[in-house]
N, C-alpha and C positions, 0 to 999 in steps of 0.2 A: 366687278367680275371680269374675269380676262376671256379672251377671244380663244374659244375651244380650235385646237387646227389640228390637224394628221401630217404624217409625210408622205411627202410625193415623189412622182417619180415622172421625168417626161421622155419621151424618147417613140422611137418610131417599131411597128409588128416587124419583126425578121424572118419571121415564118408563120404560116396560116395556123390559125390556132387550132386546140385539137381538142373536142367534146371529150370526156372519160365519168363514169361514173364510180361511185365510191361502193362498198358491201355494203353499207346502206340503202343504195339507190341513190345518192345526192349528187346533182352535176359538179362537175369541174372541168376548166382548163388552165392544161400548161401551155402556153410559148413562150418559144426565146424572143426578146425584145433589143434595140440596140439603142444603144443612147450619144447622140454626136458629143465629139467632145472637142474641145476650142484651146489654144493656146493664145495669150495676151502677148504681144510683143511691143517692145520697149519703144517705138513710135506711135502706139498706139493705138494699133490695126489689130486683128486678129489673125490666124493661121487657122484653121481647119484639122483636125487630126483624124485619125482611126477611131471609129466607133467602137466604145467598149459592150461586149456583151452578158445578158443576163437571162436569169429564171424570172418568170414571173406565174404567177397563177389566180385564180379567181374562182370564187364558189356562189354556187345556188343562180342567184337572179343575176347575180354579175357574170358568171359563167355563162349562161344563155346569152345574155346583148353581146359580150365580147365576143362568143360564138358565131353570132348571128349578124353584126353590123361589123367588124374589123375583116383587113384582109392583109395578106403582105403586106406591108412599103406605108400602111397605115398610121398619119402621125396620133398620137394621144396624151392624155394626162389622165394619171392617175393617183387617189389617193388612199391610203393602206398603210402597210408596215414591213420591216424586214425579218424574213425567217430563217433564224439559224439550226441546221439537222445536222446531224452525225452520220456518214455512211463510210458501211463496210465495203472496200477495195485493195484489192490484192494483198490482204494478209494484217493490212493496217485501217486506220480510221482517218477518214478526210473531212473535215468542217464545210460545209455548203451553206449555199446562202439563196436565197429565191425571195421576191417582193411579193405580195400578198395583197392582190388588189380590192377593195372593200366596193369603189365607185371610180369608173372610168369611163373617160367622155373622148372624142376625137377635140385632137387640140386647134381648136380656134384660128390661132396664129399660121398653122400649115395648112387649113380646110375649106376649102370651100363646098359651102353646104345652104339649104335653107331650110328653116324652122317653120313646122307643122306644128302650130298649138291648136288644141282639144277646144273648141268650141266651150263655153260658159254654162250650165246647165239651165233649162228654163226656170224662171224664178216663180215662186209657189204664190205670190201677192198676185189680188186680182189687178186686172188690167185696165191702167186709168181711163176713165168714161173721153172719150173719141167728142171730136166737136158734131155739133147738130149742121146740116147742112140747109136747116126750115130758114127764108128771107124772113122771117119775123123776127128771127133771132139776132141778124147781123152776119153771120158768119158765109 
């Protein structure tokens, strides 16, 4: 069996994202995102370039955390897919493209952060019988 994967995308918040919801009722957000991009030079350094930028969006439970823990200048990864739309402008029709984030985390590599894990829930088995404290016993 092969290794189920998504595509990603990494790149840094370009602007503070923006809560909207759908005629459903269902959260989303759009921000724009920007992604560094690097040139390889033939010494074998790199050069730094202009960051390209993009749509991204996220819906329901993703929409909330991004909402609620990303800010500007925010590095991330995310994984999802790319959405091709059709929109009507000035007379014609232009192809757009926006990333569609499923799960997105602050990227590791840029963050420093520290992890709050959720305490273990108490376990339902009774609790091993405790030693005797009686000199008769030894203990």
């Amino acid at each position: 069996m092969s290794i189920p994967t998504q595509m990603s995308l990494v790149g840094f918040i370009a602007a503070d994202p923006e809560l909207h919801f759908t005629t459903g009722g269902a959260e989303y957000v759009r921000v724009r995102v920007g992604v560094e991009q690097w040139r390889k030079e033939v010494d074998g350094g790199f050069t730094k370039l202009d960051p390209s930028f993009h749509d991204m969006v996220a819906f329901e439970s993703s929409a909330r955390e991004l909402h609620a823990r990303f800010r500007r200048g925010d590095s991330f990864v995310a994984s999802g897919y790319v959405h091709e739309y059709e929109l009507e402008r000035d007379g014609g029709s232009v192809i757009k493209e926006e990333f569609v984030a499923r799960k997105i985390g602050h990227n590791v590599n840029k963050t420093a952060y520290e992890v709050q894990r959720r305490r273990p829930a108490p376990s339902s088995a009774p609790a091993a019988p405790q030693p005797s404290a009686d000199p008769a016993i030894g203990f």
